[in-house]
N, C-alpha and C positions, 0 to 999 in steps of 0.2 A: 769078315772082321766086324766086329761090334762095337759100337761106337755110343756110351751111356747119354743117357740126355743131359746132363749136368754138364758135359762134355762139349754138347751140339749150344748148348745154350752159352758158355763164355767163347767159342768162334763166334757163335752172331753178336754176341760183348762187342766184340773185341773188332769186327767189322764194321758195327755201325760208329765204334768212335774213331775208325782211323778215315772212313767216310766225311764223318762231320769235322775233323782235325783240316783236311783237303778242302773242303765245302769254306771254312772259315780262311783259310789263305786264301784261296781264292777272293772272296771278299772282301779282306783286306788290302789285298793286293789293286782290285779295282779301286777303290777307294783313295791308294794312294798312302797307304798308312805304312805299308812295310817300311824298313828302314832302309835308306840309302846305303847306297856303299860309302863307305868314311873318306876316302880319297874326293869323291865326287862333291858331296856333302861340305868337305873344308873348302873344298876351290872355289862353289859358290857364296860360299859366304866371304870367301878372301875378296871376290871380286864383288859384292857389292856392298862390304862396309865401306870402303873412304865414298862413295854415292849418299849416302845413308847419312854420313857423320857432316858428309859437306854442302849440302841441301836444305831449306825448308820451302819444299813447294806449296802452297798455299791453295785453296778451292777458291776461286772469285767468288763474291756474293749474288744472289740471285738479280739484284740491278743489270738490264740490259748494257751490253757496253756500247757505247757510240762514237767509241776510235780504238782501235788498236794496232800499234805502231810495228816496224819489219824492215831488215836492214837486206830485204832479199833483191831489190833494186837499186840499181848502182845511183838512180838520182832520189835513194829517200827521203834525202831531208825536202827535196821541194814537192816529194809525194806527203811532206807533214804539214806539208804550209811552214815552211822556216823563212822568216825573214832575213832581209840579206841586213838593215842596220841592225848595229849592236852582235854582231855575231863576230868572234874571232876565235885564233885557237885551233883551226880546223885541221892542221900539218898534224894534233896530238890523237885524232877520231881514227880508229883500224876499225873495219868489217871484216870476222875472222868467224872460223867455224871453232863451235864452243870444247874448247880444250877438255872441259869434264865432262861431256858429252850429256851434260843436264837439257842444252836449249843447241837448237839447228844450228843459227848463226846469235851471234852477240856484239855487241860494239864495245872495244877496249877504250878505253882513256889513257894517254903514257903521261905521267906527272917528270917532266923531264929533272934531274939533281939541281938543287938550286932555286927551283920555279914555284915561284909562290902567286900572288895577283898580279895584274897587268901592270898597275903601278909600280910595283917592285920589279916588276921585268924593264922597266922605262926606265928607273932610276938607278938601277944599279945596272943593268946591262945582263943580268942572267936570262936564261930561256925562258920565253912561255911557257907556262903549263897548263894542261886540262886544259878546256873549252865551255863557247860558250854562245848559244842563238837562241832567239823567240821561236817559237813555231803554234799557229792560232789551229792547227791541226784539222782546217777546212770545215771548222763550226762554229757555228752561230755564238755570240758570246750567254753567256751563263749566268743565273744568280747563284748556283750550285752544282758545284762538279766534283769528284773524286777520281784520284789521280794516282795509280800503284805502278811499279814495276819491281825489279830486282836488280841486287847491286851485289860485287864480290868484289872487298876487296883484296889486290895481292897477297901471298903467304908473308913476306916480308916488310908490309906498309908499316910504316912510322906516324901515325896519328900526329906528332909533333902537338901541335897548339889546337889545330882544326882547319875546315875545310868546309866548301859550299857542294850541296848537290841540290838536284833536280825538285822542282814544286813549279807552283803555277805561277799566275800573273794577271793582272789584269790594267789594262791604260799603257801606262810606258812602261810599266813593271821596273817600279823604283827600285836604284840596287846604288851599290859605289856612293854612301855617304849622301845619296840626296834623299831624303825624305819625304814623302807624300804629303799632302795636305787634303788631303780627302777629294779629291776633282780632278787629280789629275794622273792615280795608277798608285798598286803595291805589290807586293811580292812574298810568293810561302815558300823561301825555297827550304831543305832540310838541312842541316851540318852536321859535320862528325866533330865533336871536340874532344881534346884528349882523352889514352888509353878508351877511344871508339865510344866516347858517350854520345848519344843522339838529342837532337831538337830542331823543335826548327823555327828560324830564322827569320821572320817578317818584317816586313818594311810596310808600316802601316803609320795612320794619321797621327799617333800617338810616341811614335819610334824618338828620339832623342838624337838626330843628326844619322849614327848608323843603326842598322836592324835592331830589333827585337827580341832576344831567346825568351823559346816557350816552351820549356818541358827537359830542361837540360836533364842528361840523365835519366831519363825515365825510360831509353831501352840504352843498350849498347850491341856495337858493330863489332866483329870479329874478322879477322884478318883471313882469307882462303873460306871462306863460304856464302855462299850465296842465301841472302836476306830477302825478304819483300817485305814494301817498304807500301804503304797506303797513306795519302790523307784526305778527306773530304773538307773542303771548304764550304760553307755556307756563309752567304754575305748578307752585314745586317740590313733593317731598314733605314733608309734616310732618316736623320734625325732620333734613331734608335740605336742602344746598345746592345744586339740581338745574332750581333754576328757569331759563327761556333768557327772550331776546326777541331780536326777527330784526326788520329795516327794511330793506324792498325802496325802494328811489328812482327812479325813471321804469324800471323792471322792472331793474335792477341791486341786487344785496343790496349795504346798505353798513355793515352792521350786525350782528352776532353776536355775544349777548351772553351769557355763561350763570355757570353756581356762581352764582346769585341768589335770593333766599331773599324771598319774597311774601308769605309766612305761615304760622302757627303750626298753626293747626288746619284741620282737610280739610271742616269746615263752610262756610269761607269762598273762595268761588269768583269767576269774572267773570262779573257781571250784565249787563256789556253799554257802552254808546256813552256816553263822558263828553265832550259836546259843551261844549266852552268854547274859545274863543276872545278876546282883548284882548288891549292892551297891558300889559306890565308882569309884574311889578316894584310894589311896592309904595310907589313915592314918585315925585312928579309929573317926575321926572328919564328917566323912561319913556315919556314921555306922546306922542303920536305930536305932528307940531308943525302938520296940516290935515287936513282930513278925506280918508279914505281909505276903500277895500273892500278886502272879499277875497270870492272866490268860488268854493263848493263844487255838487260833483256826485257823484251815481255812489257813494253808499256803499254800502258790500258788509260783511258779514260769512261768514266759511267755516271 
């Protein structure tokens, strides 16, 4: 049989492209490029959009940290240095493994129905809510420190009027309507005010009987996702109006604050984590209107 060259020559065509057709899946294949199966392909995306949607985890900044707080021992709070005055509220603190499976363990807060500040718990007879301790977190006091963690609160929270959360302290870490006079402590803690607008909250030499708002609005909280939440204080000089404070919000700065004046004399520093959280406000017009949480992870100091 004779077989023309014209012949021989589209077989060797026709060879070397079903060769290079093979040669190319294959390398795609390595690669990873071929396409999934569609079944495969939806389930992982099913399972990690609400992750995605209910998250912003944040890079810490290259500043060394020099405390980072863990709820994996049953006595953490005196592993943070928590002082025993000024701390109550403790019945509302759970150590629970993190329901969205973003952080190992986390600490819930229950805001029980009703429960606004301590006062209001006293005068009218409703439950406590939230809680609240010093903790100097076993370091030396600071003229500057930056303080982040993460906060979530419930799908169902009711912002109501507002609310305190976590910031430093430095002295007695003035809070409850007494005001500082520059010698003797203040306080940055942060708030949530209506419909989740953020600020935060100071009791410094200049405050007007109660705190200070700085920055109302300038981020806001969402209900069911987890936020991180930074501020760096710097304290000014005695006799100068040089003091700052900076609030990062899911790693966006939304916040720069400065000419603020913290205190009088260079004895009086930041001792560290003024851990308070509740509602209010000082009259049951704050008072959250069912029981709710919030939950925190991941505190840092740097």
């Amino acid at each position: 049989m004779r077989i023309s060259l014209t012949r021989i020559t589209q077989m060797a065509i026709a060879s070397a492209q079903l060769y290079g057709l093979l040669l190319l899946g294959f390398m795609l294949g390595s690669c990873g490029l071929v396409a999934s199966q569609p079944g495969v392909a939806e389930q992982t995306r099913a399972i990690a959009s609400p992750v995605a949607e209910s998250v912003n985890i944040v890079s810490t900044p290259s500043t060394s940290t020099l405390w980072a707080g863990e709820f994996s021992e049953e006595n953490w709070m005196e592993a943070w240095g928590a002082k025993r005055q000024g701390r109550w509220g403790l019945q509302n603190l759970e150590v629970m493994t993190d329901p969205t499976r973003t952080f190992d363990q986390i600490l819930r807060v229950h805001y029980p129905s009703g429960s606004a500040s301590p006062s209001v718990a006293r005068e009218s007879g409703v439950p406590i809510g939230g809680a609240q301790f010093y903790a100097n977190l076993n370091l030396a006091p600071q003229n500057k420190l930056r303080l982040s963690y993460y906060v979530r609160f419930s799908e169902d929270f009711d912002f109501v009027k507002g609310g305190k959360l976590p910031g430093l302290f430095g002295g007695v870490g003035n809070s409850g309507g007494i005001a500082p006079d520059g010698t003797d402590g203040f306080s940055t803690r942060f708030m949530w005010r209506r419909q989740g607008d953020g600020e935060v909250y100071a009791y410094i030499p200049s405050s007007d009987e109660y705190g200070t708002s700085i920055g109302r609005g300038d981020w806001q909280f969402r209900q069911g996702t987890w936020h991180h939440i930074e501020q760096e204080l710097t304290l000014n000089q005695p006799g100068q109006e040089d003091g700052r404070i900076q609030v990062w919000f899911d790693g966006t700065k939304v916040l720069d604050q400065d000419s603020l004046v913290f205190r009088t004399v260079d004895r009086l520093k930041i001792d560290g984590l003024f851990f308070s959280t509740f509602f209010g406000g000082g009259d049951p017009s704050w008072a959250t209107p069912k029981d709710v949480y919030a939950d925190f992870a991941e505190f840092k100091v740097q």
